[in-house]
GUMARVO-177068 format. One record per residue: residue in three letters; z, y, x of N, C-alpha, C in turn. Coordinates in steps of 0.1 Angstrom, whole numbers, plus 5000, padded with zeros to 4 digits. Example, Ala and Ser with C-alpha at 12.3 -4.5 7.8 and 13.67 -1.06 7.14 Angstrom:
<atoms>
ala507849435132507849555123507849675132
ser507149785128507149895137507950005129
</atoms>
This chain:
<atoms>
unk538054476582536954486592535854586587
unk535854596574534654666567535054776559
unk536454856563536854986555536655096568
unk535455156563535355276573535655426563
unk535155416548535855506542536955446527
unk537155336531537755256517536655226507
unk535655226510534855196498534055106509
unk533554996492533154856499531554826502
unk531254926502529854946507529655076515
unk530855086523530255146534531355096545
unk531355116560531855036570531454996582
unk532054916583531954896603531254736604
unk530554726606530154586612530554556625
unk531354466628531754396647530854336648
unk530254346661529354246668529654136673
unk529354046663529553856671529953846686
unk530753816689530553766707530053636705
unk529753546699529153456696527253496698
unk526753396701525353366702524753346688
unk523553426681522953366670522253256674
unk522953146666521753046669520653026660
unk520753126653518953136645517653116650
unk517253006650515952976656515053046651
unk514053116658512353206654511653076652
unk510753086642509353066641508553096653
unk507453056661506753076666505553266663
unk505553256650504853386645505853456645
unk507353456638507953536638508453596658
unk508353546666508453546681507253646686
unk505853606680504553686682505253786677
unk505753796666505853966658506554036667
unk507854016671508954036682507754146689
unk506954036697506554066709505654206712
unk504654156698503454276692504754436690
unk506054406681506554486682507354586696
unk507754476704508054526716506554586720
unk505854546725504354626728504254766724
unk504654706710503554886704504654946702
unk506254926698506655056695507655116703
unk508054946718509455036722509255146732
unk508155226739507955316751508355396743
unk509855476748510555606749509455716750
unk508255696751507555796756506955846742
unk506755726731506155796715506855826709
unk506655976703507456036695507155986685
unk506055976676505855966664504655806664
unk505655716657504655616654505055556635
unk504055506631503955466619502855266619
unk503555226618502655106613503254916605
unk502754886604503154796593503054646599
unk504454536594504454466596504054326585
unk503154216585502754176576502454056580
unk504153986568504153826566504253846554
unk503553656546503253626535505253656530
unk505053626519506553546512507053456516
unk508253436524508953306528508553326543
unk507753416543507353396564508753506570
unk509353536565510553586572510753736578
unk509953816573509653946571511054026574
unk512054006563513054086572513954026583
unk514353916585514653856593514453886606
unk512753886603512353936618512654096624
unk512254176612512654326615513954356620
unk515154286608516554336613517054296627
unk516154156633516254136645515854226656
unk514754276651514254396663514454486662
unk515254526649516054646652517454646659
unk518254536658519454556661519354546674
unk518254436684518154476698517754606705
unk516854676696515454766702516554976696
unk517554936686517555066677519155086682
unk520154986673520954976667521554966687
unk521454846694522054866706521754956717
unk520755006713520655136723521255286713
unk522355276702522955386696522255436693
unk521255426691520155486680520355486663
unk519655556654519955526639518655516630
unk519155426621518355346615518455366601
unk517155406590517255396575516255346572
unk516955246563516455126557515955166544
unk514655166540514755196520513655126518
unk514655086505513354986490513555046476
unk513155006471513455016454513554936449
unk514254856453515254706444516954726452
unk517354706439519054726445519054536454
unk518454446451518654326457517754296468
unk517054386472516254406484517254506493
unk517854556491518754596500520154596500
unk520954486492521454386496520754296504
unk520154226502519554116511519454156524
unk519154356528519054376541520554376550
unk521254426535522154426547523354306551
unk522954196538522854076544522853996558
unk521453996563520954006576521354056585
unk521454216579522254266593523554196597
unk524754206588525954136591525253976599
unk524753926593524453776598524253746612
unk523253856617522353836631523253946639
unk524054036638524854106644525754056656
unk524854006667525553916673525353966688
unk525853886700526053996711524753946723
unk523853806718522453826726521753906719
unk521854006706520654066704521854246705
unk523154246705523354376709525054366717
unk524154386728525154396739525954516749
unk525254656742526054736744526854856738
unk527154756727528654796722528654726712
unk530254726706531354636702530954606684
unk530254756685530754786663529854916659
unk529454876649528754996644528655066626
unk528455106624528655176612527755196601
unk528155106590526855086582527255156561
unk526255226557526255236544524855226537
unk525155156525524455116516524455236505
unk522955236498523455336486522355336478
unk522955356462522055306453522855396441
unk522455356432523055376418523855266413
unk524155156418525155066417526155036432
unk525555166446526455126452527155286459
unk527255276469527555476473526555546470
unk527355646471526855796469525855866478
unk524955906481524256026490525156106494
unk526056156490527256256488527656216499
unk527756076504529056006514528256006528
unk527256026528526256026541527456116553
unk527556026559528256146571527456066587
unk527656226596527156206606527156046615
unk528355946614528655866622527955786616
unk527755756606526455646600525355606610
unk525455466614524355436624523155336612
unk523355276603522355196597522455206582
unk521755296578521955346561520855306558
unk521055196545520455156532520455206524
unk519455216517519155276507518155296496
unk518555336483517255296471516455426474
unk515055466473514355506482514755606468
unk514555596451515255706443516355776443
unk517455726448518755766453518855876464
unk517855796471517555946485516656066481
unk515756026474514756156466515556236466
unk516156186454517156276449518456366451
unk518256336463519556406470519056386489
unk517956446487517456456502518256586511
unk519056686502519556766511521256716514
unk521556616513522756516518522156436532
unk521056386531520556336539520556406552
unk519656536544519856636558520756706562
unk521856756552522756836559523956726567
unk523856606561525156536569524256416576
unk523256416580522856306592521756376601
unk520456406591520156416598519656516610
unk520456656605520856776616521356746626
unk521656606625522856566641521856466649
unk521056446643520156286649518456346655
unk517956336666516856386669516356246669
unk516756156669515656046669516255936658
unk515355926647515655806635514255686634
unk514455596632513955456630513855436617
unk513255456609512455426598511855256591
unk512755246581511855096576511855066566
unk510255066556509855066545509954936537
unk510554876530510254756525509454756514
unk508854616510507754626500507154756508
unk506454746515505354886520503954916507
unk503454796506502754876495503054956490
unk504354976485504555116474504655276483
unk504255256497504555346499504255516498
unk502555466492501855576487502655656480
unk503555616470503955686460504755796466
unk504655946454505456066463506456086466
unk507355956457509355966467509255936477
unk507955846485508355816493507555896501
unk506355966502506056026512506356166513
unk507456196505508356306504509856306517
unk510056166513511556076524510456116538
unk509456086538508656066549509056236553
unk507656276547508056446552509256496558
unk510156486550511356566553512256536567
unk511956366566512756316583511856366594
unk510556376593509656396600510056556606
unk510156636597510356816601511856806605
unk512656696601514256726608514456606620
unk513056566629513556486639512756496649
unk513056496665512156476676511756396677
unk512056266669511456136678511456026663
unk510255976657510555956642509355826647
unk510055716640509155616640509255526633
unk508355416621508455386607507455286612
unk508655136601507954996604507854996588
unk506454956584506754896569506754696569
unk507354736558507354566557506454526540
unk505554406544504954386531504354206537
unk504254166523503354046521502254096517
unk501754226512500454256507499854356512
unk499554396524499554516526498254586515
unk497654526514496454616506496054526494
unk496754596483496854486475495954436466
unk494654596462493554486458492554486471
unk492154596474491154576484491154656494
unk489754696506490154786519490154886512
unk489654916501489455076499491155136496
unk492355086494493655046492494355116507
unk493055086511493755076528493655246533
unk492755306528492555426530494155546527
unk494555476514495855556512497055496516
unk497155346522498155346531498355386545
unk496655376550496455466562497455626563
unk497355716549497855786552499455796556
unk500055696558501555666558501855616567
unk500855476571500955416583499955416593
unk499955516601498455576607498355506618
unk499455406621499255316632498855246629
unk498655116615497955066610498854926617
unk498354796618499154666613499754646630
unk500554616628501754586642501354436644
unk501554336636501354226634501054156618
unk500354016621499854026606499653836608
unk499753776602499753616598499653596581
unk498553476584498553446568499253356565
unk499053316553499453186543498653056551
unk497553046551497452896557498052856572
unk498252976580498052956590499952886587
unk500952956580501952956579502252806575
unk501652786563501152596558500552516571
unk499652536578499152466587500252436599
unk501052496601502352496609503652466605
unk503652426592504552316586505852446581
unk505052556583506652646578506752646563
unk505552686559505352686540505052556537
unk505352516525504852426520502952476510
unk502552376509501152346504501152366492
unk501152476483501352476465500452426463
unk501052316451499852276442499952316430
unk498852376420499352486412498852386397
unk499552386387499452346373499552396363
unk498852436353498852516340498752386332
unk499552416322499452356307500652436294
unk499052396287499252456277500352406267
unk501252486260502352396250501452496237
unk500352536232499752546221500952626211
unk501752666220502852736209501952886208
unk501652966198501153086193502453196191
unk501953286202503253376200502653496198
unk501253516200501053676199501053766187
unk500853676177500853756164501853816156
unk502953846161504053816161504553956167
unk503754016173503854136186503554266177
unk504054356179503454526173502954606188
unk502554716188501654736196502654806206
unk504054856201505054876212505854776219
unk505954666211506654546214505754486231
unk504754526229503454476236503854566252
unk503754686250503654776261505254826267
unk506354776259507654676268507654606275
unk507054526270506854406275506354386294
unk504954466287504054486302505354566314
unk505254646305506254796313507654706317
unk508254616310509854606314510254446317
unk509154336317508954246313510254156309
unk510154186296511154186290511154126271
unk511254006273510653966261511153986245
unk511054026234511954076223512853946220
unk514353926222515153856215514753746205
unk514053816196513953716185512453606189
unk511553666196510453606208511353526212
unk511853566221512753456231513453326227
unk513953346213514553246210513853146198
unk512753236198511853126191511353046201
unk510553116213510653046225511052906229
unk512552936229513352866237514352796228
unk513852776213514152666202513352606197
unk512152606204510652506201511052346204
unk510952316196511352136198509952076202
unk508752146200507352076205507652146225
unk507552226222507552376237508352236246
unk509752236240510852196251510352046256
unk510251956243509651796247508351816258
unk507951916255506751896268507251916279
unk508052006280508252056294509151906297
unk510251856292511051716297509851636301
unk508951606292508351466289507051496306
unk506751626306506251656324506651616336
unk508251626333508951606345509051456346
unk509451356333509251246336508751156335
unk507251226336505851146333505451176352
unk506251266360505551286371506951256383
unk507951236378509151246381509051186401
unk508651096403508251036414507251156426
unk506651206421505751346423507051496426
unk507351506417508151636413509351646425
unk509651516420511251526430512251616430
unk513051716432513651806433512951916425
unk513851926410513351996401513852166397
unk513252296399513852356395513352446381
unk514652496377513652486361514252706357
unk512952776356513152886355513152896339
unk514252936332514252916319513853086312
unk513753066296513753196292515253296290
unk516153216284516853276282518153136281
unk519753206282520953116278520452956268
unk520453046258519852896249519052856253
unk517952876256517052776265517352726273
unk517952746283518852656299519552496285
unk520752566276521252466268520552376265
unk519252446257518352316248517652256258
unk516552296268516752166278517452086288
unk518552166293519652046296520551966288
unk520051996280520851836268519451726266
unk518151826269517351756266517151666276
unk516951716288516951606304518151496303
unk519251576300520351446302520151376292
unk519351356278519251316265518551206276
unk517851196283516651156289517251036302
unk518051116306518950986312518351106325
unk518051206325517951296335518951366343
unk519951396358520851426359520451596358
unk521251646347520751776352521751876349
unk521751996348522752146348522052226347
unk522852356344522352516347523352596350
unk522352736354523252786354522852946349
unk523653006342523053126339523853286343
unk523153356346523553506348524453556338
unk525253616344526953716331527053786339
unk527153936337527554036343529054066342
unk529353966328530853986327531553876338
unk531153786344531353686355531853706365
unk533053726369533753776379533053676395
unk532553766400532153676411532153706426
unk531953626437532053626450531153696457
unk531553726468530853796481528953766479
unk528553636472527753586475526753626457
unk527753716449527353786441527153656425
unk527853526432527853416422529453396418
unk529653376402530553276398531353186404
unk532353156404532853006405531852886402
unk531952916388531252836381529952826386
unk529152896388527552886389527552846404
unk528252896416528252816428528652716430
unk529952636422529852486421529252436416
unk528152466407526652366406525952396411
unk525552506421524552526428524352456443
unk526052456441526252346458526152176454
unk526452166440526252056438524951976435
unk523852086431522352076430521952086445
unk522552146451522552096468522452016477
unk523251916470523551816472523551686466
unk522451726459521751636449522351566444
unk523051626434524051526424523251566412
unk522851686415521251706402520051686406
unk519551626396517951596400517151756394
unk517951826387517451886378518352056380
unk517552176381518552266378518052366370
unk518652386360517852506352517852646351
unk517952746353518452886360517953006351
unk518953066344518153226341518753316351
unk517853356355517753486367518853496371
unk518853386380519753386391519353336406
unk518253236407517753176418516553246418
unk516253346421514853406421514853396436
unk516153486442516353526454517253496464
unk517253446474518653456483519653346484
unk519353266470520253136477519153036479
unk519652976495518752896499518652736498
unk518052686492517952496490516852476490
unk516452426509515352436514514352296504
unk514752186499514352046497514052076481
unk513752196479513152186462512052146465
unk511452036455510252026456508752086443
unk509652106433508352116425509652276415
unk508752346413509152446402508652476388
unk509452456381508852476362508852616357
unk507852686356508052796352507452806338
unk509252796329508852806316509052916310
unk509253026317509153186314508353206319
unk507653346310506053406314506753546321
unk506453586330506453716334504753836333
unk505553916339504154046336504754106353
unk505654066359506054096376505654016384
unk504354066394504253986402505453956409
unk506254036413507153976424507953926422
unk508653896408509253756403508653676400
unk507353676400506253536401506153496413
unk506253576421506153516437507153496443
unk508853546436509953496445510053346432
unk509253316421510253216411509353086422
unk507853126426507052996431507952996445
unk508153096452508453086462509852996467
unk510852956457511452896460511552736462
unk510352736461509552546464508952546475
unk508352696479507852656494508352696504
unk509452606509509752576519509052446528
unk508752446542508252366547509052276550
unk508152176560508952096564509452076578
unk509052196583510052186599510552326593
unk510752396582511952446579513252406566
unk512852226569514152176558513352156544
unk512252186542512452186532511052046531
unk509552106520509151996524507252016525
unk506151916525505151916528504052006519
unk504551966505503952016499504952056484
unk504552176472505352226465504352196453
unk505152126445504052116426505252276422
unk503652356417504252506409503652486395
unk504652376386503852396370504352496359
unk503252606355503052696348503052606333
unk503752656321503852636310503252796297
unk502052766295501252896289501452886275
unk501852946270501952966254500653046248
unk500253056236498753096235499353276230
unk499453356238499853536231498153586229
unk497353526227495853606223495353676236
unk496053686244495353796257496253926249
unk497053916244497554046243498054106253
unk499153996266499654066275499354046291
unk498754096295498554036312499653966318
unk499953866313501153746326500553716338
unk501453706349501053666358500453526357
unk499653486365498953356366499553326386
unk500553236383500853226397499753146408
unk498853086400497553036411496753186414
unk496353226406495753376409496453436413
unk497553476415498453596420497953536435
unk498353416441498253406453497353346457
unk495853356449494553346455494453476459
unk494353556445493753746444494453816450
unk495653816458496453916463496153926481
unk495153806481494653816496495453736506
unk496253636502497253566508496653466521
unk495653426513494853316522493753346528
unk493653496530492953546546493653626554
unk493253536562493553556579493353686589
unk492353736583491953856589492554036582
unk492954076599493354216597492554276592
unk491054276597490154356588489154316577
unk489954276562489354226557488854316547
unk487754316540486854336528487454306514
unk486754356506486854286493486754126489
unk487554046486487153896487487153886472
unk486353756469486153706460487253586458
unk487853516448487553546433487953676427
unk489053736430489653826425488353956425
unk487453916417486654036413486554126404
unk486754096394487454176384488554066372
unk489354216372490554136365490054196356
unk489854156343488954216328490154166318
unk491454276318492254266308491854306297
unk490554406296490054466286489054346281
unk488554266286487654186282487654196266
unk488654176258488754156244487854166234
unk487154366237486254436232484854336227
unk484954276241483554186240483454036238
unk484953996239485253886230485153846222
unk485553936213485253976199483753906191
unk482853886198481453786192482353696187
unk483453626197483553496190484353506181
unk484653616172485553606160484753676148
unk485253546134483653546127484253656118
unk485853686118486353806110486253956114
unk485553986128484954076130483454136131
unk482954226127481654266129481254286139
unk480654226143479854266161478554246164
unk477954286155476554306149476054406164
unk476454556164475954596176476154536190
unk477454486188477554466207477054336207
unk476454236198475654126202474454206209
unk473754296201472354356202472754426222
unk473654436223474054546239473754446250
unk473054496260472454366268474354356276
unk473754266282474954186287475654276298
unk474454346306474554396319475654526314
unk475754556303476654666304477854646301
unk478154536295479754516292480354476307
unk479354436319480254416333480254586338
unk481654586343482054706346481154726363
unk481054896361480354956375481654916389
unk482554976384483754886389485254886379
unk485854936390487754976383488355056392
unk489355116389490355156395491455126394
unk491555056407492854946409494055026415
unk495555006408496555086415497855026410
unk499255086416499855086409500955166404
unk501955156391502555266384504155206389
unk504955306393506255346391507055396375
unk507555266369508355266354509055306357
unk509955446356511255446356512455366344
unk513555306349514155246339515555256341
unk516655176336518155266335518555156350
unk519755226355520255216369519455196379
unk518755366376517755366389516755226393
unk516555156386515355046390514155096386
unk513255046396512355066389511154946386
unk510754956377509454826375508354886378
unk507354796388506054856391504654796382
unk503854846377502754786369501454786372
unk501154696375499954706380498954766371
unk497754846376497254896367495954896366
unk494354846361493254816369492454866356
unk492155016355491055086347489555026348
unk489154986341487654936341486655096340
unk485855076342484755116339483355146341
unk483155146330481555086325480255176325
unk478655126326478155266325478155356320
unk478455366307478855466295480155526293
unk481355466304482355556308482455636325
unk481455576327481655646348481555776343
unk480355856339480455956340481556026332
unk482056026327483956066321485156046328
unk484655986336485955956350485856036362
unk484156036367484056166378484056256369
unk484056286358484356436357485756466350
unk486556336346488456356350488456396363
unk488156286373488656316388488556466397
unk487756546390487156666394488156756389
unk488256706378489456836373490756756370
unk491056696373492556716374493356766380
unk492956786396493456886400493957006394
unk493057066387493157176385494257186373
unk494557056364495457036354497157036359
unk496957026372498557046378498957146385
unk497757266382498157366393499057506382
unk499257426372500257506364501757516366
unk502657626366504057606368504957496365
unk504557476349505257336342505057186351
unk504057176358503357066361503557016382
unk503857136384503957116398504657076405
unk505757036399506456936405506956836398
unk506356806388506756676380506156556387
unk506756466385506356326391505956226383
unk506656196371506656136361506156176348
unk504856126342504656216331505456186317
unk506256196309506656106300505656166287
unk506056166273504856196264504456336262
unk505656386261505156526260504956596265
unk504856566281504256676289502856666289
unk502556536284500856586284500256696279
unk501356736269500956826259500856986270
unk501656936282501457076291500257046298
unk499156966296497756966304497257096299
unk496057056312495157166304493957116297
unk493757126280493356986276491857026272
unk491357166280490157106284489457036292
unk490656986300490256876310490356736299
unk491056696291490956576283489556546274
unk489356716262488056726256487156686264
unk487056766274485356756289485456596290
unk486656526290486556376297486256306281
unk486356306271486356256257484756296256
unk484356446259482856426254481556416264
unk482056336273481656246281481256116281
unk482056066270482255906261480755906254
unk479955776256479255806246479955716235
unk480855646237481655566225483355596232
unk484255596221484955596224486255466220
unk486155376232487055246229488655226226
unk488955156221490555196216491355166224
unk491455146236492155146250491655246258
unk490955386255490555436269491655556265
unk492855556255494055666258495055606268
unk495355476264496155406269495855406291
unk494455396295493755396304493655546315
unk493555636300493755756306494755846310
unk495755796301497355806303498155736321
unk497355606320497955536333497255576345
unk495955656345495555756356495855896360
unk496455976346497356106352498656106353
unk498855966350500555946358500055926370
unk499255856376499055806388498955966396
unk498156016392497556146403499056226398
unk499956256386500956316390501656296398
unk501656136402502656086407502556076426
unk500956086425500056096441499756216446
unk499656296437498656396437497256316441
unk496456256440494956216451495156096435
unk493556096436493256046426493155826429
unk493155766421493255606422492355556433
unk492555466438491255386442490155316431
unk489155366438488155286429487155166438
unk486955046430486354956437485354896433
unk484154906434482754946428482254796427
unk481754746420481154656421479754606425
unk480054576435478454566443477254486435
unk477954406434477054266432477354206415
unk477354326408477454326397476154286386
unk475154336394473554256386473154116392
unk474354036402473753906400474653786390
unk475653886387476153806374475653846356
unk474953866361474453926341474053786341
unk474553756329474153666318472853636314
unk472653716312470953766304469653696318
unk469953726326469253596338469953426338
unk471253416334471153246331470353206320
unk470253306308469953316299468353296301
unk467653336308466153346310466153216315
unk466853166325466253086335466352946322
unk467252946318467452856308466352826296
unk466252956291464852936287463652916288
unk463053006302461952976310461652816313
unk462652726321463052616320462852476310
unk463052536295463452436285464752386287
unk465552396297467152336295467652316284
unk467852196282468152116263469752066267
unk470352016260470551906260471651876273
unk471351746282472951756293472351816304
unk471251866304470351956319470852066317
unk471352156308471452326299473252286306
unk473752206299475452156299475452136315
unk475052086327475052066337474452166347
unk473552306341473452376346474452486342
unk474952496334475852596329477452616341
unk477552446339479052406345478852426355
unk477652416367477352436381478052596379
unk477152696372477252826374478952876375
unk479552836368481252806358482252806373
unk481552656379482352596388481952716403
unk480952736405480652766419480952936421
unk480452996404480853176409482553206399
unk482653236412484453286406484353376393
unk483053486393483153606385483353516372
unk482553476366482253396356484053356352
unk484453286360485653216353486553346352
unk486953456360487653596358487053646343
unk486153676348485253776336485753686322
unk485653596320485953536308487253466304
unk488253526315489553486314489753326311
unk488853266319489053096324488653036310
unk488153116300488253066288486553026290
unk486152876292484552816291484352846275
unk484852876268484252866252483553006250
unk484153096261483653236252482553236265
unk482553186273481253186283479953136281
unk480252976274479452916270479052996255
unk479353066247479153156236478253266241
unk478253356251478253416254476953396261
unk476453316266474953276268474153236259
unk474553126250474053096237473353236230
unk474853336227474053426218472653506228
unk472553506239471853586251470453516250
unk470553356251469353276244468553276236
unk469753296221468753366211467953506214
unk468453586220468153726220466453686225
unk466553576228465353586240464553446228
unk465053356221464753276210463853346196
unk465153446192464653536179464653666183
unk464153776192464153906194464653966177
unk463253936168463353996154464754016152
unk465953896147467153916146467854056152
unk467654086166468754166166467154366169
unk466754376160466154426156466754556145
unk467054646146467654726135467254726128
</atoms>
């Protein structure tokens, strides 16, 4: 049914004569409709705009539905691109699934290819292709296939971006350009859970892509308040296990870049006899609570050492783990790993333990609580590992979702995702199209360390005690993010959030000013990626001018500076920056006064402190949730104001 050239990723889809009985959501039905509205009049040539549901709210589902009635049945053609090879499986997933004859009823079959670096070629693009997927790298790179065998034959193409945030980046607004000058009639849906991922100023450079701006848009509560999501309740605890010292300073920036933990890490990890007893002894100290357990492990041996531990426990449990050597089914699983996954289905396990295999795509709506005993540095395997608990309860699944995080102590060496902050700070839980900067997510101070440092008595920090408070909070940052290239065309994205401070702004407007001018050289004009040695093709008196700019220079601002002319090689247009407004009502040095002005001793000082702690978000960011270096951190500000003499040169 599916050999249109012998190869198994490209072919004919038949259209169900059967009826989808896929029931819509109510929001997903709004989206339909907002989409019908704005994009189907024959009369717009050129539209651009973006569709925006949380995680779990059914984002492609809804698109491949409105394309297959609105594109695909009126013989129109459609290209689909992401940059995950399992984000485009999953689309064309869907398609096959919903391919049915109430959503395309005039005609029988249509003609679909997929293409990646693990599936067809660009090479194979031929004119009769009605719905081509594709890794948005794959098409870069052979955009004159694109054009000479499709789209010279097609005046009108349908466009759809997944993950849309990335779409700034210049593969993709290159794919853009090119369909745009080879078509009459060009029109592009993005799909995202984030559209703007730290703030509006975010919005300025997806404007340039989606000038139509939001089609439809629903949040997270509203999705909970309607019984479709479930209600996360979010848990950290600590297993006190010490892993950072242990790290080299490449091992480190792997890590970030590939999230990807070193072997011999891992299996210290995931042979901790304290680490593992905690995680069992959680589940069946709350077991009644938890209910339906799913357990995201680190690695092979780890899945083993806690499932001997659960069943040691009188716990029913299994795993199942990832083999590429694993000969497997349509459904991209084992024998083996799909008869326990139908069997944890069907709750013969109370318990399932998983390396990177249930992130995505297999569905068991009735999980109720998730263990995540791997740390990642990806938000979006942080938000598909929580995501698989929230399912609602008028979609099967249930009311509310326990998401318990297990933190090992790495020193702050590596930014892990924090799954309660990912889906506070990513904007999930407002409602509004036109939103602002929200708080807590005010600043993410991965750099914080610098000024951490008071509390460690093996360092000297003699000067930055004496430095008022108000300058170690940043004027703002430049929030963005980076394209990793890595092997079979994947790529990892990194988030990336440059601080900077009074004593570095002025070194950044005067980077921003001239970097332009550092790419307008032969070597440099069409590179995209910087790797090391082309820095050395700058023009490096744009680096000097930004270095004697510094009035100090800190041991992360190469590392900082490096992740901003990838960005602009990779943009051309320089980062977003997001200022901090309200940056002088958090200095210290005023809790610090009032406290003293006051006399606060004693549990008045301890009860005014915790007020401040509990009520302003900045405070618990700024100090990376850590109350010891906060509460330090005022104390020394007290004295300043106690003993002046002391910090006195």
């Amino acid at each position: 049914m599916e050999n249109l050239d012998r190869n198994k990723y490209a072919g004919k889809i038949k259209v169900n004569t059967d009826r989808n009985s896929r029931e819509l959501y109510l929001h997903q039905k709004e989206a339909l409709q907002a989409l019908d509205k704005t994009i189907s009049d024959d009369k717009i040539k050129r539209f651009s705009g973006l569709l925006v549901l949380p995680t779990g709210g059914g984002k492609t589902l809804t698109a491949v539905q409105w394309i297959l009635r609105n594109i695909i049945n009126e013989k129109k053609k459609v290209l689909w691109i992401a940059h995950r090879h399992e984000l485009l499986e999953q689309a064309l997933s869907a398609v096959k699934k919903n391919s049915s004859s109430n959503l395309i009823n005039k005609r029988k079959e249509f003609n679909y290819r997929i293409i990646s670096g693990k599936h067809d070629k660009p090479a194979n693009i031929k004119k009769a292709d009605d719905f081509i997927i594709a890794s948005k790298d794959s098409l870069w790179r052979n955009l004159d296939h694109l054009v000479t065998n499709w789209l010279n034959y097609h005046e009108d193409v349908f466009l759809v971006i997944d993950e849309a945030h990335h779409a700034t980046a210049k593969t993709y607004r290159k794919i853009i350009e090119v369909i745009d000058k080879n078509t009459n009639k060009f029109r592009t849906l993005g799909l995202t859970a984030t559209p703007f991922r730290t703030a509006i100023e975010e919005k300025g450079l997806l404007k340039r892509i989606f000038k139509d701006d939001i089609v439809y848009q629903v949040g997270l509560k509203t999705l909970i308040s309607r019984g479709i999501l479930s209600e996360p309740i979010f848990k950290e605890l600590k297993t006190y296990v010490n892993m950072g010292v242990e790290l080299s300073e490449e091992e480190i920036k792997n890590i970030e870049a590939l999230d990807s933990i070193p072997k011999d890490i891992a299996r210290h990890i995931a042979q901790n006899k304290v680490r593992n007893n905690r995680i069992i002894q959680e589940y069946i100290d709350n077991k009644s609570d938890y209910g339906k357990l799913l357990v995201f492990a680190v690695n092979k041996i780890h899945a083993i050492e806690l499932n001997k531990l659960f069943n040691d426990k009188g716990i029913k449990s299994e795993y199942v783990v990832s083999n590429d050597l694993d000969i497997v089914d349509d459904s991209g699983l084992s024998k083996q790993n799909r008869e326990v996954i139908e069997n944890y289905r069907n709750n013969e396990y109370d318990v399932l333990i998983n390396v990177n295999i249930l992130t995505e795509g297999t569905d068991i709506p009735d999980i109720q609580t998730v263990f995540l005993t791997r740390p990642t540095t990806s938000d979006i395997l942080a938000t598909q590992m929580t995501g698989r608990a929230l399912r609602g309860a008028k979609a099967g699944g249930t009311k509310k979702a326990y998401i318990v995080s297990f933190e090992d102590s790495w020193r702050n060496k590596i930014a892990w995702v924090n799954p309660k902050k990912l889906y506070e700070g990513l904007g999930v839980w407002n409602e509004s199209t036109n939103s602002s900067v929200k708080k807590p997510r005010l600043i993410p101070l991965k750099k914080i360390e610098e000024f951490i440092k008071i509390t460690d008595d093996s360092v000297d920090t003699n000067e930055l005690e004496k430095m008022d408070f108000i300058k170690t909070v940043p004027v703002g940052f430049y929030s963005f993010s980076l394209s990793v290239p890595s092997e079979n065309e994947e790529v990892a994205q990194r988030n990336c959030e440059v601080l900077v401070y009074e004593d570095t702004q002025k070194a950044y407007q005067t980077l921003m000013k001239l970097l332009p001018r550092s790419f307008e050289s032969d070597e440099l004009k069409s590179v995209k990626y910087l790797e090391e040695e082309d820095f050395d093709l700058l023009n490096q008196s744009t680096i000097n001018e930004f270095l004697n700019d510094l009035e100090t220079v800190p041991s992360y601002i190469f590392e900082d500076l490096r992740d901003i002319i990838r960005y602009f090689a990779l943009n051309r247009v320089e980062p977003p920056f997001l200022k901090f407004d309200d940056r002088d009502k958090y200095d210290i040095t005023n809790v610090a006064q009032y406290i003293y002005d006051n006399e606060l001793g004693g549990q008045k000082k301890k009860e005014y402190v915790g007020r401040l702690w509990n009520r302003e978000g900045f405070f618990k960011v700024y100090f990376n949730y850590n109350k010891l270096h906060y509460r330090k951190c005022i104390d020394n500000e007290i004295l300043k104001l106690e003993e002046p003499d002391i910090y006195v040169a």
